[in-house]
Gaussian input, Z-matrix of N, CA and C with variables (Angstrom, degrees):
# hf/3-21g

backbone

0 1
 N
 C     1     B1
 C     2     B2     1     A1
 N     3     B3     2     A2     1     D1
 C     4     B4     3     A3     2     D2
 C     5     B5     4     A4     3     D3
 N     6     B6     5     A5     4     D4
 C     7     B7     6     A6     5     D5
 C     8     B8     7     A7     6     D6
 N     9     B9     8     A8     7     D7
 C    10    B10     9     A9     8     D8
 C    11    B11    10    A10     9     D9
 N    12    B12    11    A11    10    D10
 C    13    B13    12    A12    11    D11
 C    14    B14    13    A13    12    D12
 N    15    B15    14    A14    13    D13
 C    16    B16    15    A15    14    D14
 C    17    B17    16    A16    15    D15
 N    18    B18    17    A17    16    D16
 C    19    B19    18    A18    17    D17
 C    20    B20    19    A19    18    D18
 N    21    B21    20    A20    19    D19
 C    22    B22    21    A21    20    D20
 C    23    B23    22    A22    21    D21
 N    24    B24    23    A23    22    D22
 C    25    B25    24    A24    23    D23
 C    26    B26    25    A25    24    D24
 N    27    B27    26    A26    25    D25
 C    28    B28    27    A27    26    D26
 C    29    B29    28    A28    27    D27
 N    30    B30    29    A29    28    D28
 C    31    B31    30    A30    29    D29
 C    32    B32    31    A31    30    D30
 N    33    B33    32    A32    31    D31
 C    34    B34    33    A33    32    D32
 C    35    B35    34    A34    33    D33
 N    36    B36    35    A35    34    D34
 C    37    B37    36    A36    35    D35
 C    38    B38    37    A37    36    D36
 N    39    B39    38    A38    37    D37
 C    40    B40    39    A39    38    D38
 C    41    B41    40    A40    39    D39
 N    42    B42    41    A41    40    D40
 C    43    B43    42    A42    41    D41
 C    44    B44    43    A43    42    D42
 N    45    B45    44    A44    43    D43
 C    46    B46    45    A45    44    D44
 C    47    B47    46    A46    45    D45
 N    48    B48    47    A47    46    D46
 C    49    B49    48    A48    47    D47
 C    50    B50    49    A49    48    D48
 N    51    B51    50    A50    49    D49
 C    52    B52    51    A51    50    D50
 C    53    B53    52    A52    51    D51
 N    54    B54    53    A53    52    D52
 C    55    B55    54    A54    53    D53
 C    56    B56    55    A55    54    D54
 N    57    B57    56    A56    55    D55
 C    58    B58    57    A57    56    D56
 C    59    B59    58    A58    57    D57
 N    60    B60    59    A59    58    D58
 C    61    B61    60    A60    59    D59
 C    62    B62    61    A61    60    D60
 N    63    B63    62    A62    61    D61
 C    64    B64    63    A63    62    D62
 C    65    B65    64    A64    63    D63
 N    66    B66    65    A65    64    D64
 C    67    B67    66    A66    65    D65
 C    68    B68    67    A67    66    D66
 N    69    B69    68    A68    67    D67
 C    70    B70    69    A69    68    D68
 C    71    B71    70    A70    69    D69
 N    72    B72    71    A71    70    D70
 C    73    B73    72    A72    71    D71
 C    74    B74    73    A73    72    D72
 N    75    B75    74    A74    73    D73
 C    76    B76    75    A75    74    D74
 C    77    B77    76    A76    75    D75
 N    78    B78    77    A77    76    D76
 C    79    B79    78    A78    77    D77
 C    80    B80    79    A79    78    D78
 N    81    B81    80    A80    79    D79
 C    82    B82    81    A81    80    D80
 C    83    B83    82    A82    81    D81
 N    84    B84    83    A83    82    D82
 C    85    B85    84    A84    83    D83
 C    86    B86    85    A85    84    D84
 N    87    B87    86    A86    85    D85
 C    88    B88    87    A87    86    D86
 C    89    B89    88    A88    87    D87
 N    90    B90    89    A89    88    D88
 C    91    B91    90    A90    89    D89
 C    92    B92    91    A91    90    D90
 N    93    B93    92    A92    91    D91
 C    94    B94    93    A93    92    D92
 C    95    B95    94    A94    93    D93
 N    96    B96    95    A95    94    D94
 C    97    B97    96    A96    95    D95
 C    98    B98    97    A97    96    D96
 N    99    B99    98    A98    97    D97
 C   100   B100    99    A99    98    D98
 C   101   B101   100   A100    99    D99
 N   102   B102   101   A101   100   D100
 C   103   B103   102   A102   101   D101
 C   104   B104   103   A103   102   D102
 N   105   B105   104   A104   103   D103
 C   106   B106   105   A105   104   D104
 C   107   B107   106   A106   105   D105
 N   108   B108   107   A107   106   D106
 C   109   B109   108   A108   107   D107
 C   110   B110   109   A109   108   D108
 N   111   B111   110   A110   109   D109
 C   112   B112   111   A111   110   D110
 C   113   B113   112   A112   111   D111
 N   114   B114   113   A113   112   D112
 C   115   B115   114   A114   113   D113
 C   116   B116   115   A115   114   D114
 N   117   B117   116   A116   115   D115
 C   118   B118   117   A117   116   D116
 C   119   B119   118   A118   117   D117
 N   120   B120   119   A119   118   D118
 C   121   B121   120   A120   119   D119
 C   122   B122   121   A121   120   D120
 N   123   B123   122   A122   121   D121
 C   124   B124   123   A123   122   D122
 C   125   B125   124   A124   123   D123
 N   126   B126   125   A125   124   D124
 C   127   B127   126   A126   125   D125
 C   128   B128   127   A127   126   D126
 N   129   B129   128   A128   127   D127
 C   130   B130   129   A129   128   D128
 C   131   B131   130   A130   129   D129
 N   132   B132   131   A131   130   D130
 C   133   B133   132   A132   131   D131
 C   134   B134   133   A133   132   D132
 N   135   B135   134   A134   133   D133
 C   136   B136   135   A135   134   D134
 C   137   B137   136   A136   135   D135
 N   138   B138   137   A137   136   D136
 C   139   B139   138   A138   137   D137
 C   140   B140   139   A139   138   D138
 N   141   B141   140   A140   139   D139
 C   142   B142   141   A141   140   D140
 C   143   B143   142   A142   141   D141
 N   144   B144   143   A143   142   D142
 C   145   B145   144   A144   143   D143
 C   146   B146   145   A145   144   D144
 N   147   B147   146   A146   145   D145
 C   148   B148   147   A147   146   D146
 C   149   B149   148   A148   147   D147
 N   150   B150   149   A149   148   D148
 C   151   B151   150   A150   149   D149
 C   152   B152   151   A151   150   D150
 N   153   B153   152   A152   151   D151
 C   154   B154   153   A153   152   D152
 C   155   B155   154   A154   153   D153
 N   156   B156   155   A155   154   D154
 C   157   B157   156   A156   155   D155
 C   158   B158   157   A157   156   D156
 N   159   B159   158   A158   157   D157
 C   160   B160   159   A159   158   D158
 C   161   B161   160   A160   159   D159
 N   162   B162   161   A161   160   D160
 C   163   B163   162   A162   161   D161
 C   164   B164   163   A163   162   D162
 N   165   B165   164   A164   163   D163
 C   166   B166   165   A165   164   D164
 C   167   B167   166   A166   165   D165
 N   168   B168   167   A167   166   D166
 C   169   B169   168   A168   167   D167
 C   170   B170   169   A169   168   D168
 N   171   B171   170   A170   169   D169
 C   172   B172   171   A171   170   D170
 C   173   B173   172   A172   171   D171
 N   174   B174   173   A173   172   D172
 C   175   B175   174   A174   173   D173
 C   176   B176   175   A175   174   D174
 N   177   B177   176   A176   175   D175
 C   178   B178   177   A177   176   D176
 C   179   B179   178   A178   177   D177
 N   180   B180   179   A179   178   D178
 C   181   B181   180   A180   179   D179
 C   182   B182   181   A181   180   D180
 N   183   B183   182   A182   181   D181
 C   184   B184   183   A183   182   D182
 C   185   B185   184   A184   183   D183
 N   186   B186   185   A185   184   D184
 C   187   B187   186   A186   185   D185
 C   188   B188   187   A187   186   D186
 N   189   B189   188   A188   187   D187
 C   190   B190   189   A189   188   D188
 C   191   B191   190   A190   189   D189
 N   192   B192   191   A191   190   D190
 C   193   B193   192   A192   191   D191
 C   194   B194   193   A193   192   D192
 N   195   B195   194   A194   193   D193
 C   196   B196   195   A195   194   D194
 C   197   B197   196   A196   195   D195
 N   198   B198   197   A197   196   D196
 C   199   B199   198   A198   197   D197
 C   200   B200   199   A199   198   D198
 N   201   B201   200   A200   199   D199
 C   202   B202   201   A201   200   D200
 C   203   B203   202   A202   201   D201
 N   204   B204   203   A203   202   D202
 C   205   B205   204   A204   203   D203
 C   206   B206   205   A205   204   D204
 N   207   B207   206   A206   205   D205
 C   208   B208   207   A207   206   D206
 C   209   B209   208   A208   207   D207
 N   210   B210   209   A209   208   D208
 C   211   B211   210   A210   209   D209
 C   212   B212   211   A211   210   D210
 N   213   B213   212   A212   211   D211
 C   214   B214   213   A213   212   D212
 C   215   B215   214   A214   213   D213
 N   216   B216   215   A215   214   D214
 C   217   B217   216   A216   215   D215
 C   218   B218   217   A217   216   D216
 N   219   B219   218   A218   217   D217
 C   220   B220   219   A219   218   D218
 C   221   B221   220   A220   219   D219
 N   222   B222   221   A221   220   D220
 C   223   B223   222   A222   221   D221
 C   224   B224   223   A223   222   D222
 N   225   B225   224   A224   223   D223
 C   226   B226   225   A225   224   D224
 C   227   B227   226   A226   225   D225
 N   228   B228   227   A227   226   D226
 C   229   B229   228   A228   227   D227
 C   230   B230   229   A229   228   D228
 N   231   B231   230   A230   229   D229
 C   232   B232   231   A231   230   D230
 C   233   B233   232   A232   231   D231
 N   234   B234   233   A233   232   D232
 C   235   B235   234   A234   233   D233
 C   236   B236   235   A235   234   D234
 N   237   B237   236   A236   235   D235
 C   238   B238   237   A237   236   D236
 C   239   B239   238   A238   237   D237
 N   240   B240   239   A239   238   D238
 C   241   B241   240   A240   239   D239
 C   242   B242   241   A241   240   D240
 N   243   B243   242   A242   241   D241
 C   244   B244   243   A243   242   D242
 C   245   B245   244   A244   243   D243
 N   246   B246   245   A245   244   D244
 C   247   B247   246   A246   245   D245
 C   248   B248   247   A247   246   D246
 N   249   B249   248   A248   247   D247
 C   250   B250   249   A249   248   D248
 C   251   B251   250   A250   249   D249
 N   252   B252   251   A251   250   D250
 C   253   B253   252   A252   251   D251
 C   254   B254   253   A253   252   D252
 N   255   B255   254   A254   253   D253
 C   256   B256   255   A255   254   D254
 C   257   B257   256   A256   255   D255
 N   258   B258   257   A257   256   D256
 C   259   B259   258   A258   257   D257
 C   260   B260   259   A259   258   D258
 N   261   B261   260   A260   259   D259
 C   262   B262   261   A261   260   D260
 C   263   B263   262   A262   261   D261
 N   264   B264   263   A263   262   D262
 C   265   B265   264   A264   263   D263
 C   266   B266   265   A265   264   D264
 N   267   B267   266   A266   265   D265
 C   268   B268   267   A267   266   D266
 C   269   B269   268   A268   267   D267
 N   270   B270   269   A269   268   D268
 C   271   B271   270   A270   269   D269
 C   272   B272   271   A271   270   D270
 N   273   B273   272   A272   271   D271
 C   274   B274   273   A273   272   D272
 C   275   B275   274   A274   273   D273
 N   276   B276   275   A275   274   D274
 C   277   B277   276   A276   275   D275
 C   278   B278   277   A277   276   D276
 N   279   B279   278   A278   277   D277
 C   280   B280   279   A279   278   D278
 C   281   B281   280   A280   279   D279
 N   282   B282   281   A281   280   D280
 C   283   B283   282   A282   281   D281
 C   284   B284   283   A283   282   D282
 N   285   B285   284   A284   283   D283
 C   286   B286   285   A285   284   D284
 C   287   B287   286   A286   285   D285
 N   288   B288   287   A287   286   D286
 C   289   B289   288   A288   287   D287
 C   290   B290   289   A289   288   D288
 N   291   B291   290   A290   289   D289
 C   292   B292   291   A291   290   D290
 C   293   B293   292   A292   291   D291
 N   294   B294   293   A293   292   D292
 C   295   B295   294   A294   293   D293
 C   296   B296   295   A295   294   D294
 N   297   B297   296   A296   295   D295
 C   298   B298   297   A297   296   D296
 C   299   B299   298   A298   297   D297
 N   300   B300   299   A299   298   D298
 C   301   B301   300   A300   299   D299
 C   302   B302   301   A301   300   D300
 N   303   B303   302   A302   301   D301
 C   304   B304   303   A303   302   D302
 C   305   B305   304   A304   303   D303
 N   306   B306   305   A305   304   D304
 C   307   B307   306   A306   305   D305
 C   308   B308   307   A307   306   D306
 N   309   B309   308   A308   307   D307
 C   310   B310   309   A309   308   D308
 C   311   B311   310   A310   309   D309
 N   312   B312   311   A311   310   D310
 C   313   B313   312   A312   311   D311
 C   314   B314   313   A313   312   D312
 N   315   B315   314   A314   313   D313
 C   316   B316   315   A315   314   D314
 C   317   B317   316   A316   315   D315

   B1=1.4515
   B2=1.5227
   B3=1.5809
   B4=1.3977
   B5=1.6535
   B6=1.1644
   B7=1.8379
   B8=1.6853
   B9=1.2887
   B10=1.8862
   B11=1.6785
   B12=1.3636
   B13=2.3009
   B14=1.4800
   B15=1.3176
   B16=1.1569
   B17=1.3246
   B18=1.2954
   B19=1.6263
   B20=1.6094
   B21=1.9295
   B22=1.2196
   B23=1.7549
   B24=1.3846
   B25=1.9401
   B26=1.3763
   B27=0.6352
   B28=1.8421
   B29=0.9991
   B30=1.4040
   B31=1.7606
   B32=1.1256
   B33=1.2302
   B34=1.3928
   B35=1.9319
   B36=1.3272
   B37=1.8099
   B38=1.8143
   B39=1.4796
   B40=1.2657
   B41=1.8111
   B42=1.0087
   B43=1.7106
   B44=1.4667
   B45=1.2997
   B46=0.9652
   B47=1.4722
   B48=1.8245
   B49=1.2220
   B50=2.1022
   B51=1.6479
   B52=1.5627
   B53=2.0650
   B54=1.0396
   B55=1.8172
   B56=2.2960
   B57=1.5312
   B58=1.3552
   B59=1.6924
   B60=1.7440
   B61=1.5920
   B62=1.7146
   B63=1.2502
   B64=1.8100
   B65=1.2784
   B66=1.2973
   B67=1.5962
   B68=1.9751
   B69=1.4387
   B70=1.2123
   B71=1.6830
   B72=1.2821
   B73=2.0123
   B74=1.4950
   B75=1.6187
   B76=1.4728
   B77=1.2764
   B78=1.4978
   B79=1.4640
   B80=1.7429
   B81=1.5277
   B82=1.7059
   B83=1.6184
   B84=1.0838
   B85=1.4066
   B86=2.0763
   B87=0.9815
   B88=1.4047
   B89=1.7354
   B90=1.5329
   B91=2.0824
   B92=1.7607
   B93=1.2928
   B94=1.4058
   B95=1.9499
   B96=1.3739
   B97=1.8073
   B98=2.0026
   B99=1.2720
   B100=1.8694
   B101=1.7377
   B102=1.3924
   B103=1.7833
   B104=1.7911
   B105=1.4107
   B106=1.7611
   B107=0.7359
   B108=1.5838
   B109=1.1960
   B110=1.6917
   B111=1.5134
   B112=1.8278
   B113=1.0606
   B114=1.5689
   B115=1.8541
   B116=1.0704
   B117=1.7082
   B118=1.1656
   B119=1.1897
   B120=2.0664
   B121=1.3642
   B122=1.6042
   B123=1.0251
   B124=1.7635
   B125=1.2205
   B126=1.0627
   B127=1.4463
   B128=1.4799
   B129=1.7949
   B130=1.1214
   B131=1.6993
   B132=1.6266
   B133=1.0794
   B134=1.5671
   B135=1.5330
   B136=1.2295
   B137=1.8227
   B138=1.0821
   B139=1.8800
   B140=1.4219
   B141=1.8158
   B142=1.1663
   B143=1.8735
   B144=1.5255
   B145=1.7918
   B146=1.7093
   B147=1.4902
   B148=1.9131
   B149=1.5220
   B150=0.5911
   B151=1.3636
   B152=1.7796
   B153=1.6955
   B154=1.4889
   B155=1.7740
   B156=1.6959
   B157=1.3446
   B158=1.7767
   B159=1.4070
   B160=1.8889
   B161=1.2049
   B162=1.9141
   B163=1.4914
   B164=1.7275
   B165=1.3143
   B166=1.7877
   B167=1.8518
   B168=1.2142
   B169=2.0751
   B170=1.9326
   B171=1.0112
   B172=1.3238
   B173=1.9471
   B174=1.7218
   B175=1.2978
   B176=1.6252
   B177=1.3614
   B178=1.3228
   B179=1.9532
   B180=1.6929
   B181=1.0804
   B182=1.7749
   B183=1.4619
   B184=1.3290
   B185=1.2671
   B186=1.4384
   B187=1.6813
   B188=1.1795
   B189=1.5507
   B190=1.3850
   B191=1.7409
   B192=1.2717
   B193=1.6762
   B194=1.7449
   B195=1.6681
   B196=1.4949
   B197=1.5988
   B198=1.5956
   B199=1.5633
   B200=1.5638
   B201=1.4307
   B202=1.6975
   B203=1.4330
   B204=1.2291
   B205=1.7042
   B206=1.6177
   B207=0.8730
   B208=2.0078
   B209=1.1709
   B210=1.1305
   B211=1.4797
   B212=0.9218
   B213=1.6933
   B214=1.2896
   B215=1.7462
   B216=1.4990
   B217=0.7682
   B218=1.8215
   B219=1.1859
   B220=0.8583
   B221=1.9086
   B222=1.5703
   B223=1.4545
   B224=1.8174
   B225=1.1151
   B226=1.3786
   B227=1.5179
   B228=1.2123
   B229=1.4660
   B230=2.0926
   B231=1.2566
   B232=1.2931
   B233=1.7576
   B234=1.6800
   B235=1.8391
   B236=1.4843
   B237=1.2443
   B238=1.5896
   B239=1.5846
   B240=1.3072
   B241=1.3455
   B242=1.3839
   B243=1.6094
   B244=1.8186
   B245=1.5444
   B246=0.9706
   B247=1.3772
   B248=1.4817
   B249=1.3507
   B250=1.3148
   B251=1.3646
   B252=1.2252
   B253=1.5282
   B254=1.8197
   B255=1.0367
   B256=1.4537
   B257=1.4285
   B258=1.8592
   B259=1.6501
   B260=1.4165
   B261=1.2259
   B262=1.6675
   B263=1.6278
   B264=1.7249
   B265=1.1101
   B266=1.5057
   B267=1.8178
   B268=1.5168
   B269=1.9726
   B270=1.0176
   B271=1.3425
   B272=1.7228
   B273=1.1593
   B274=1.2769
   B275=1.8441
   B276=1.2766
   B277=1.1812
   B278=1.5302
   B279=1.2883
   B280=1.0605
   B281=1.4504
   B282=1.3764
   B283=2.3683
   B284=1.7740
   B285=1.5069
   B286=1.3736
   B287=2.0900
   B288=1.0206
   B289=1.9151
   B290=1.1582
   B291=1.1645
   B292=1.3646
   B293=1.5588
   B294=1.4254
   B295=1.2285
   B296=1.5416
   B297=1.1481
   B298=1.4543
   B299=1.7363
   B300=1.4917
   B301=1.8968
   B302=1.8777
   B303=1.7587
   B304=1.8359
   B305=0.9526
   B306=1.4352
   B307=1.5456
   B308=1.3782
   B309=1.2310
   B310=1.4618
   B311=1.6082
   B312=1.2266
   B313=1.8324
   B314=1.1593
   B315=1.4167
   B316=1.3279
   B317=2.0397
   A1=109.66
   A2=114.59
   A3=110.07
   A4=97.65
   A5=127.76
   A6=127.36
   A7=106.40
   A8=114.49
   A9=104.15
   A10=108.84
   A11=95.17
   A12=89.03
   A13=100.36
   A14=119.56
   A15=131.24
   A16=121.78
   A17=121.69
   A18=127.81
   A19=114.20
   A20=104.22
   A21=106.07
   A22=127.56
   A23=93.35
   A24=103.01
   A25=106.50
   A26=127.64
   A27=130.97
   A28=103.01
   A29=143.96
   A30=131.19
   A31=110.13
   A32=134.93
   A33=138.09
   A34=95.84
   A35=109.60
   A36=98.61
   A37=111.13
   A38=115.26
   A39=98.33
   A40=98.14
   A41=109.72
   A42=119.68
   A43=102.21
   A44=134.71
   A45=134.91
   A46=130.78
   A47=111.00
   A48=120.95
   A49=127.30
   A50=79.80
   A51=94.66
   A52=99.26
   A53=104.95
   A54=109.70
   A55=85.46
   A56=106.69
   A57=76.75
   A58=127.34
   A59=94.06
   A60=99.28
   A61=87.65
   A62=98.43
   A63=96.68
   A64=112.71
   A65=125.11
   A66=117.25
   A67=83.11
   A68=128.08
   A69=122.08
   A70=97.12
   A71=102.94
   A72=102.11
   A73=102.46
   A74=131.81
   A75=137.92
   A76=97.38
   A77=106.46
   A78=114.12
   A79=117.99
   A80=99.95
   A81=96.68
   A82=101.11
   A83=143.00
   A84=140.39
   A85=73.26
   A86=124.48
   A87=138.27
   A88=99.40
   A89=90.12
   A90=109.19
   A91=116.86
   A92=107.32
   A93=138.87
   A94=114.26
   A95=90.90
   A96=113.54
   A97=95.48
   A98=139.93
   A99=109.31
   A100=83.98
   A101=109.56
   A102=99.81
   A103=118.33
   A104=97.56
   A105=108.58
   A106=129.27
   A107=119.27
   A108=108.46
   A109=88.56
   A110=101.38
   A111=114.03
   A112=107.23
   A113=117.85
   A114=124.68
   A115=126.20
   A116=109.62
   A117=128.69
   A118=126.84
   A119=123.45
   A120=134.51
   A121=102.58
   A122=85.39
   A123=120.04
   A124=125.01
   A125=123.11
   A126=153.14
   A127=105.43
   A128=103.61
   A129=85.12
   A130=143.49
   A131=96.83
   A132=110.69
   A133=106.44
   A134=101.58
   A135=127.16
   A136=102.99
   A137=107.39
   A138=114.48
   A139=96.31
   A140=102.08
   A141=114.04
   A142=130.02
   A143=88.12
   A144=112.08
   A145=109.67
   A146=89.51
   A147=112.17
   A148=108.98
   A149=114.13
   A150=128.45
   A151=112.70
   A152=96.22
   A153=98.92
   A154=110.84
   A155=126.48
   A156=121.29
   A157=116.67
   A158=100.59
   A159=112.65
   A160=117.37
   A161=98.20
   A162=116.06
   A163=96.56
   A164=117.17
   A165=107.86
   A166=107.61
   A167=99.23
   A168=111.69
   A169=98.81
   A170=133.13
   A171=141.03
   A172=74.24
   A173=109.22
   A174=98.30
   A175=111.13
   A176=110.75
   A177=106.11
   A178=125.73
   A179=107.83
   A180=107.59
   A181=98.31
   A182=102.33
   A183=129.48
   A184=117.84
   A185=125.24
   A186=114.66
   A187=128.23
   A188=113.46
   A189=117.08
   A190=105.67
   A191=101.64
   A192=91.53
   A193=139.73
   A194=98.69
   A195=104.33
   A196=101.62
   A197=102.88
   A198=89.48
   A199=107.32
   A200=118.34
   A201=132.17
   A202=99.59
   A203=130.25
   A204=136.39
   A205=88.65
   A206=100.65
   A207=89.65
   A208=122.56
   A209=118.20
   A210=134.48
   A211=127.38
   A212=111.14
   A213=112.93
   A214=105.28
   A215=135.21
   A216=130.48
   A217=144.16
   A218=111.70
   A219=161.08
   A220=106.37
   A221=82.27
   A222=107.86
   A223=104.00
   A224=95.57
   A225=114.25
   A226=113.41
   A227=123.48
   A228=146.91
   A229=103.80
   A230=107.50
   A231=111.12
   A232=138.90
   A233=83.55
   A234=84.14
   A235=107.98
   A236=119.95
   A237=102.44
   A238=124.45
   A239=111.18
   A240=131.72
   A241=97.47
   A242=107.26
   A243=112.07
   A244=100.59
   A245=124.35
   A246=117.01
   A247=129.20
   A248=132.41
   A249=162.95
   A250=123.48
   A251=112.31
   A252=120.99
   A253=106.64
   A254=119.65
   A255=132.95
   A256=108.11
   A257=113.58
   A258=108.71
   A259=109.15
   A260=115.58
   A261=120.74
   A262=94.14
   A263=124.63
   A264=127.05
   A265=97.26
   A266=115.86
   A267=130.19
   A268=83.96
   A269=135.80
   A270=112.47
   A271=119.37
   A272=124.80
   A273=134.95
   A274=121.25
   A275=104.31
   A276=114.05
   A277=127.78
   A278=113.49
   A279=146.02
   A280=119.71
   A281=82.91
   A282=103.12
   A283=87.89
   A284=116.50
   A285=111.78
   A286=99.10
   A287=104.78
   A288=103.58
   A289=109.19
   A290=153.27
   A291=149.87
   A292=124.88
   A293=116.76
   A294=107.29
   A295=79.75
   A296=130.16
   A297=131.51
   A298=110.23
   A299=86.35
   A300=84.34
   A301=126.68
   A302=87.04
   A303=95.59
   A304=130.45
   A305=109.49
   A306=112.26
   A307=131.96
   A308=105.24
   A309=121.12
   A310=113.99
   A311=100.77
   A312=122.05
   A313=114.04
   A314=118.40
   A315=110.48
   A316=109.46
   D1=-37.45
   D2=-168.54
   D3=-81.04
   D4=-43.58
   D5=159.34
   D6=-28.64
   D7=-50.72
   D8=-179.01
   D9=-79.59
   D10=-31.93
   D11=176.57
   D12=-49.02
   D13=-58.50
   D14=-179.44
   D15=-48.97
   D16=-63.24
   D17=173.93
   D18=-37.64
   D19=-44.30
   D20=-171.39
   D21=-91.11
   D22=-7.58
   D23=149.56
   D24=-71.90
   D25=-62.50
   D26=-177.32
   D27=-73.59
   D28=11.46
   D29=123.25
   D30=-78.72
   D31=-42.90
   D32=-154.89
   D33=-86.22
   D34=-31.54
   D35=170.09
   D36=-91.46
   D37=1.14
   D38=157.25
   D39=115.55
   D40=-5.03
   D41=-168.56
   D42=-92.50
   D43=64.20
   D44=-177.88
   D45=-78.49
   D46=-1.95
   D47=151.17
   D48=-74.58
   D49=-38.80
   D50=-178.23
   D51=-73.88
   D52=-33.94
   D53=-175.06
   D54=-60.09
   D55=-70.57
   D56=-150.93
   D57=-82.69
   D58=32.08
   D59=-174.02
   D60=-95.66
   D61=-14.24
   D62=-178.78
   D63=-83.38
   D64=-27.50
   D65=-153.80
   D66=-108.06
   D67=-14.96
   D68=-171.64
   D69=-78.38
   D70=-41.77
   D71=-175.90
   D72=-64.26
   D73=-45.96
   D74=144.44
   D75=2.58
   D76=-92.01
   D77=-156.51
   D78=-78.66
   D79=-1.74
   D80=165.60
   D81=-79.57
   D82=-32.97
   D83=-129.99
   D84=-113.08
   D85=-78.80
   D86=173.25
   D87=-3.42
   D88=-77.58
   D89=-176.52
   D90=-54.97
   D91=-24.33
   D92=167.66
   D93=-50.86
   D94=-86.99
   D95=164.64
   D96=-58.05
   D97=-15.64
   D98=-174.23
   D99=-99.54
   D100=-37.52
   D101=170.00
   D102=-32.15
   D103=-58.73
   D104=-179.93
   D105=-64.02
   D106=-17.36
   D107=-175.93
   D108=-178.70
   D109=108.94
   D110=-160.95
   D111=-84.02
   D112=-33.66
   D113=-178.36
   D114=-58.69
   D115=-25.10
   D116=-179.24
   D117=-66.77
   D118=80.17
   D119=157.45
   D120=12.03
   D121=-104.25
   D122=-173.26
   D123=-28.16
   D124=-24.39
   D125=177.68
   D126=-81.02
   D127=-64.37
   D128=177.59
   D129=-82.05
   D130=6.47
   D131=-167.42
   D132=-67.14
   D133=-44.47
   D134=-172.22
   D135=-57.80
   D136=-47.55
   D137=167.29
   D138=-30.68
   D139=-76.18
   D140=-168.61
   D141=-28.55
   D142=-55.48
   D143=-169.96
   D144=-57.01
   D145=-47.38
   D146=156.57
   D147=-35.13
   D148=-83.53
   D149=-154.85
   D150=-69.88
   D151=-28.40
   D152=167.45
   D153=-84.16
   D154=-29.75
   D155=173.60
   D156=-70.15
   D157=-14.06
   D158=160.84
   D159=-47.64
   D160=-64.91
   D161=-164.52
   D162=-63.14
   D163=-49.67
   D164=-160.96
   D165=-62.98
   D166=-51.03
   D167=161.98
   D168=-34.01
   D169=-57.47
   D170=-123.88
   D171=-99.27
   D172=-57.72
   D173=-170.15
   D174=-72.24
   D175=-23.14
   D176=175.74
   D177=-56.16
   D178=-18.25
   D179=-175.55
   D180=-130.54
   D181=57.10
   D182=-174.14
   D183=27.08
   D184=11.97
   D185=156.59
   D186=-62.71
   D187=87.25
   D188=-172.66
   D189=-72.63
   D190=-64.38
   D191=174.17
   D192=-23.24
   D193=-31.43
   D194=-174.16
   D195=-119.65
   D196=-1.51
   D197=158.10
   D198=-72.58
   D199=-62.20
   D200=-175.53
   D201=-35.41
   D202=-47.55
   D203=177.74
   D204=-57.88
   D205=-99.27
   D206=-172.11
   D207=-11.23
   D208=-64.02
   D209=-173.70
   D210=-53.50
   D211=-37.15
   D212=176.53
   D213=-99.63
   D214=-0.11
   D215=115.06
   D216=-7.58
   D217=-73.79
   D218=120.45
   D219=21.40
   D220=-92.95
   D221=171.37
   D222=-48.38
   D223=-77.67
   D224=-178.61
   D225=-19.60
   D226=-38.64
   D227=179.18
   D228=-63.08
   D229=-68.39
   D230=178.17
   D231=-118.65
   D232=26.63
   D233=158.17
   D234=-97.44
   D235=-14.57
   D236=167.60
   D237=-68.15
   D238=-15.73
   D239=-172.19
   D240=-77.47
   D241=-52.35
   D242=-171.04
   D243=-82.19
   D244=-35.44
   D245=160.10
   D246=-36.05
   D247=-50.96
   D248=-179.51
   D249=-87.37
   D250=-33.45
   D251=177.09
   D252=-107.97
   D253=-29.21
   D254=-176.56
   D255=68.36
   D256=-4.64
   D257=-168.19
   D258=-57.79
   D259=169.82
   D260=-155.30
   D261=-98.37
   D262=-12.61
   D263=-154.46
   D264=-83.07
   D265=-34.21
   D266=-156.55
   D267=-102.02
   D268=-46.83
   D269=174.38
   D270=-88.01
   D271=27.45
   D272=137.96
   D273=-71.89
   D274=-46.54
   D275=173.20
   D276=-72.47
   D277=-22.75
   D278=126.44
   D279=-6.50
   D280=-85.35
   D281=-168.70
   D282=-68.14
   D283=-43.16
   D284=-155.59
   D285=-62.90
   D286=-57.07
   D287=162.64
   D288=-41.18
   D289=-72.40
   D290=172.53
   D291=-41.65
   D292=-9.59
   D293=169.46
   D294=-98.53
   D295=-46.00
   D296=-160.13
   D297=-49.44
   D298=-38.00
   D299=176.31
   D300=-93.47
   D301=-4.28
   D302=156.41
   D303=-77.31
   D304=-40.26
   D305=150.70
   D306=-32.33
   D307=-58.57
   D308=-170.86
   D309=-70.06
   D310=-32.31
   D311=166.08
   D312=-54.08
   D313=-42.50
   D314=-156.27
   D315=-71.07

């Protein structure tokens, strides 16, 4: 989590090389902890959030192709969650990838 605080000052000041060496160690350490322990929500959410601050970096420096890979990545991570739990918190995250990968479609 503290790898994406970080990534996302250094998007927000414009460093969009230094943002996705941050949010990529994020999501090594993230993919790391859902290895150890797979049940773990939270964990994977954090995969998830990874992988969606990739895709926006990726679209920010117009790689649409490997944003849509993230994203749907991404997705992939927590519609089984919203699937299974039905909570509104995991199919928010959900809809929020799906605009994320219309974007990236277009």
């Amino acid at each position: 989590v503290s790898r994406n605080k970080i990534g996302e000052i250094l998007f927000a000041q414009g460093d969009l090389s230094a943002a996705i060496n941050e949010h990529e160690e994020g999501r090594k350490i993230a993919q790391k902890l859902t290895i150890m322990d797979a049940g773990n929500a939270d964990w994977q959410r954090d995969l998830a959030v990874s992988h969606g601050k990739l895709g926006q970096l990726n679209m920010a420096m117009g790689d649409k192709p490997e944003a849509l890979r993230l994203f749907r990545a991404g997705r992939a991570i927590v519609a089984p969650l919203a699937e299974r739990s039905g909570h509104q918190r995991w199919i928010g995250y959900v809809r929020s990838f799906d605009a994320d990968i219309a974007r990236a479609s277009e």
